[in-house]
C-alpha positions in Angstrom: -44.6 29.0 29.8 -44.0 31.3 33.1 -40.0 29.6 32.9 -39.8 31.2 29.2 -41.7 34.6 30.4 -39.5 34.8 33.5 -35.9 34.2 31.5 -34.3 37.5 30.7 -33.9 38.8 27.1 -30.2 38.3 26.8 -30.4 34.9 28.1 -32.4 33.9 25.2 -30.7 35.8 22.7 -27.8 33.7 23.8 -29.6 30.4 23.9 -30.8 31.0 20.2 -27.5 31.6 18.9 -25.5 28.9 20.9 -28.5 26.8 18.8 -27.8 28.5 15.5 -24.0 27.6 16.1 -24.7 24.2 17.2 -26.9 24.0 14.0 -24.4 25.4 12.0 -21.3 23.0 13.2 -23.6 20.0 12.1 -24.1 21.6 8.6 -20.6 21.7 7.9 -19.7 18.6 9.3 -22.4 17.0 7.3 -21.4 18.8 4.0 -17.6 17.8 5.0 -18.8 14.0 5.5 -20.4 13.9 1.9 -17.7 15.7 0.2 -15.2 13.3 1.6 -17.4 10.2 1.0 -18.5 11.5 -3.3 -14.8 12.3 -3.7 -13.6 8.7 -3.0 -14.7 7.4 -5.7 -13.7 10.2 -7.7 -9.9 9.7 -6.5 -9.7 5.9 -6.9 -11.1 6.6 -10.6 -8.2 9.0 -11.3 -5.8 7.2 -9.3 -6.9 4.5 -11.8 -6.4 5.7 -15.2 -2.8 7.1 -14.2 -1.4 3.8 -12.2 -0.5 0.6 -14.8 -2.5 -2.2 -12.7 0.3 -5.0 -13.2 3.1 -3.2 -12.3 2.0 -0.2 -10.2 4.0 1.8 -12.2 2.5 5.7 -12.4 2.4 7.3 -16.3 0.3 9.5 -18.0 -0.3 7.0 -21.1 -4.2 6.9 -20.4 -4.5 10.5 -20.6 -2.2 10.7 -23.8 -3.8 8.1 -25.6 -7.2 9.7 -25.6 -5.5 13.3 -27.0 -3.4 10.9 -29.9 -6.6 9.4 -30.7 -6.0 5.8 -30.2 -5.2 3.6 -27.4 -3.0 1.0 -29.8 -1.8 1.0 -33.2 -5.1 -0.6 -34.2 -7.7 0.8 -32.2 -8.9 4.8 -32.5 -11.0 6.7 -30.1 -13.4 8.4 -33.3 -16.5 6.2 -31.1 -15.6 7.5 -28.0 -15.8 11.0 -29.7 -19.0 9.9 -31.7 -20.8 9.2 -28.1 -19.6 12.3 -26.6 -21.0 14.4 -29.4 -24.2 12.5 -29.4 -24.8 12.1 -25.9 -24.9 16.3 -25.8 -26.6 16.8 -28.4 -29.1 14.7 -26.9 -29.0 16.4 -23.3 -30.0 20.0 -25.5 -33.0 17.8 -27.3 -34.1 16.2 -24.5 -34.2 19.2 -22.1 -36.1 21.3 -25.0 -38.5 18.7 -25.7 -39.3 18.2 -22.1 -39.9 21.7 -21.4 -42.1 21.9 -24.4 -44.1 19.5 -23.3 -44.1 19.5 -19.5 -44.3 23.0 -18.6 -47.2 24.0 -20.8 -49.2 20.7 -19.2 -48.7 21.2 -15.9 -49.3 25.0 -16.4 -52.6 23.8 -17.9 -53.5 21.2 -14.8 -53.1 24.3 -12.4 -55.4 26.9 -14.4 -57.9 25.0 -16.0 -57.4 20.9 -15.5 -56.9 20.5 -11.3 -59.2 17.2 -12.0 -56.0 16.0 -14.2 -53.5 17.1 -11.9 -53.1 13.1 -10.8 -53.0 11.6 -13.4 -50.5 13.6 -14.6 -48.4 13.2 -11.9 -49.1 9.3 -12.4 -47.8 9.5 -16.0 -45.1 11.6 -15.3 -43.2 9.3 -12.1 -44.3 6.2 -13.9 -41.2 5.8 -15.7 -39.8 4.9 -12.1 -41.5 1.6 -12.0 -40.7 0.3 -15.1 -37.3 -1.2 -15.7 -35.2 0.0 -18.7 -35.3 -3.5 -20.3 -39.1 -3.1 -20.7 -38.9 -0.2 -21.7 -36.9 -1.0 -24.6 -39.5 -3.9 -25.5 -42.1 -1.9 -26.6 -39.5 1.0 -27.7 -37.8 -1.4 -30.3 -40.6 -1.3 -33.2 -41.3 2.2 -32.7 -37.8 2.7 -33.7 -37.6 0.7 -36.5 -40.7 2.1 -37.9 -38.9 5.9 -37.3 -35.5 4.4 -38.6 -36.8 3.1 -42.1 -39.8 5.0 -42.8 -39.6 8.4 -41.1 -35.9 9.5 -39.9 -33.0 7.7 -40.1 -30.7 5.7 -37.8 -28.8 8.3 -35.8 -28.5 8.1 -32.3 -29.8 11.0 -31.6 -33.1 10.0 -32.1 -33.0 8.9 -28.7 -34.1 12.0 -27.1 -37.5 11.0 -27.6 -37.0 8.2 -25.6 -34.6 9.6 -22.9 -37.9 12.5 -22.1 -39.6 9.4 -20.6 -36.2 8.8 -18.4 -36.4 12.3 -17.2 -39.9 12.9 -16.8 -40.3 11.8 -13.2 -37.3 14.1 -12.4 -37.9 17.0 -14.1 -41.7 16.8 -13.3 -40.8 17.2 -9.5 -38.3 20.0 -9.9 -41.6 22.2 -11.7 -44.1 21.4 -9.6 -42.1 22.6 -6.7 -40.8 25.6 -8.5 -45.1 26.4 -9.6 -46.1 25.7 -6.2 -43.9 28.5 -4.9 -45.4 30.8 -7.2 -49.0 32.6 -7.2 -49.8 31.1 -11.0 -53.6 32.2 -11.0 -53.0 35.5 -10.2 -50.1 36.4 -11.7 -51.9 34.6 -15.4 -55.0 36.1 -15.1 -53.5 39.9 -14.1 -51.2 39.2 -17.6 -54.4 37.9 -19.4 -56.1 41.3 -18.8 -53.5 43.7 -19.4 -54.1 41.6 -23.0 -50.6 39.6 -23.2 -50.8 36.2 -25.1 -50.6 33.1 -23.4 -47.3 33.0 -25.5 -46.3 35.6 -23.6 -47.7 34.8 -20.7 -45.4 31.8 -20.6 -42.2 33.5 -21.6 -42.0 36.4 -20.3 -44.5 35.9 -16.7 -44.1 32.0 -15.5 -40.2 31.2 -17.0 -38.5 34.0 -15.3 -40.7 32.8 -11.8 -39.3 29.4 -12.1 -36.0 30.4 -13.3 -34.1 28.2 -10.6 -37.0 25.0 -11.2 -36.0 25.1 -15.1 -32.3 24.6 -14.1 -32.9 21.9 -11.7 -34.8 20.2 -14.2 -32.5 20.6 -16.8 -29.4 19.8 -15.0 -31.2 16.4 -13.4 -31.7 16.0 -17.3 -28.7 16.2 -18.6 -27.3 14.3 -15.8 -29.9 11.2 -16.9 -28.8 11.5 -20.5 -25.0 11.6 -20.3 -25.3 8.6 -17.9 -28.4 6.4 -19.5 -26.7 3.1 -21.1 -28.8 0.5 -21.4 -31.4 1.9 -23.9 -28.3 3.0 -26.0 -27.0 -0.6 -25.9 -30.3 -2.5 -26.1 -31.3 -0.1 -28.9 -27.6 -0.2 -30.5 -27.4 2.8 -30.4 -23.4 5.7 -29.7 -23.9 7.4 -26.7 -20.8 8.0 -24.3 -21.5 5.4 -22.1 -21.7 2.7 -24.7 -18.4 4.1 -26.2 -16.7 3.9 -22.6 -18.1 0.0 -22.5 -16.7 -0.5 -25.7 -13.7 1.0 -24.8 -13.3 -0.7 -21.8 -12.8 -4.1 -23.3 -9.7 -2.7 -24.9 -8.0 -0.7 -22.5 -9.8 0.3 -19.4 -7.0 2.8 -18.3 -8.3 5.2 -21.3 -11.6 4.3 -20.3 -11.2 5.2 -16.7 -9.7 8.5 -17.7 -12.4 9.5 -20.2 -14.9 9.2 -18.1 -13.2 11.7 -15.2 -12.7 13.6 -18.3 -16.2 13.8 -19.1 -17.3 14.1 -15.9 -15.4 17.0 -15.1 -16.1 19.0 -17.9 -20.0 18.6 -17.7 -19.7 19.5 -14.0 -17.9 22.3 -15.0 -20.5 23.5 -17.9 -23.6 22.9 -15.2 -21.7 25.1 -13.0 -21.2 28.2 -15.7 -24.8 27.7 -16.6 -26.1 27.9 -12.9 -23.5 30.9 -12.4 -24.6 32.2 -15.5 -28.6 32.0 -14.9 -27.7 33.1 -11.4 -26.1 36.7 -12.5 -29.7 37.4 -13.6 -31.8 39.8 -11.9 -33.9 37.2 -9.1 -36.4 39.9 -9.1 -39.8 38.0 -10.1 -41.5 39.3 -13.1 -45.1 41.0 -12.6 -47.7 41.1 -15.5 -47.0 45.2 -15.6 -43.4 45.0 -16.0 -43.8 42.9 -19.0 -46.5 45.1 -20.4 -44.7 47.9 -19.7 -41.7 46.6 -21.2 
């Protein structure tokens, strides 16, 4: 204690920031590391739908075949298509259902319901213990009842299902983005200025966990477009049972769809983050909204 007392000011102004450069020099070289490592895989997967694998030889037939719409005279790409189309369809009903369901809840455990609080967070991260395969077991005549006597076949019926995958996910990304937030407070100061608990929810507790709703949502959409065994249990398009099918025939064109589609969602969860970002971060208070 008397060595840190005796050591002059500018000695350890300079020993913090030779720390926060040290610090900063692992960062980078961390975030190099796992760049370098993610985009192997990445580059062998390209590398892959542009080299012929018996000869070597490097085209671009892959990539042409999946704009011509078939990979042979006999066989189309209108599935591969098909899953695409569903599989984002589902990612927009899965995230709204989710958010209906789970934001409202948990809002609930933390006002009124604290003696729920775990077994809601046992219901929501249970999905993590219980394979897929099981899943689909008890799934299966639920389906068929909803297939012939409520709805009908499609496969996007499956968002009900795929909100169980993503529960465990999104439930985490709220509760940290409610635990950074005074909720009591900031409810009950809206409450008595007379909002609705409609608006209370919209217009107070949304914009405050603005960056928790797109982690949830992009964790989401990330379980969705990536979910296959359900869809293939189930028999069911999605774009990962289109790529397996795919894949039987010509795995070049399977190979380059699925950089395609990888790229193109990474690119849409970007706009979307940049997009939410260019909002105000300012949090919302109770008089604000009134006011506005």
């Amino acid at each position: 204690m008397s060595a840190l007392v005796d050591t002059p000011a500018p000695a350890r102004v300079g020993a913090r920031k030779a720390a926060l450069r040290r610090q900063t020099a692992f960062r980078r070289v961390v975030y190099v590391v796992s760049l370098f490592l993610m985009a192997i895989p990445l580059v062998s997967l390209v590398e892959y739908s542009f080299r012929f694998p018996l000869t070597g030889a490097v085209n671009a037939d892959a990539w042409k075949k999946i704009f011509a719409g078939r990979t042979s005279e006999y066989t189309t790409l209108e599935n591969l298509w098909v899953g695409l189309t569903n599989s984002l369809i589902m990612c927009a009903i899965t995230v709204v259902i989710m958010v209906a369901l789970l934001l409202p809840t948990m809002v609930w455990v933390r006002l009124s319901g604290k003696q729920f609080s775990r077994f809601v967070e046992f219901v929501c991260l249970l999905p993590l213990t219980i394979p897929a395969v099981v899943l689909v077991v008890g799934l299966t005549p639920v389906y068929r009842f909803i297939s012939t006597q409520v709805l009908d076949s499609r496969a996007i019926w499956l968002s009900f299902a795929y909100v169980i995958l993503v529960l465990p996910f999104s439930y985490r990304s709220l509760d940290a983005g409610l635990r950074a937030m005074d909720l009591k407070t900031l409810v009950e100061a809206a409450r008595s200025f007379g909002a609705s608990w409609f608006t209370v929810m919209l217009r107070v507790i949304v914009p405050n966990i603005r960056a928790a709703l797109v982690s949830a949502s992009f964790l989401s959409c990330a379980v969705v477009l990536g979910e296959f065994t359900l869809a293939r249990l189930l028999a069911k398009d999605n774009l990962q049972t289109a790529l397996f099918v795919i894949n039987l025939s010509d795995s070049q064109v399977a190979a380059a769809m699925s950089f395609l589609a990888l790229a193109v969602t990474t690119v849409l969860l970007v706009v979307m983050d940049l997009l939410v970002n260019r909002v105000p971060s300012t949090p919302k208070t109770p008089a604000k909204v009134i006011s506005q």
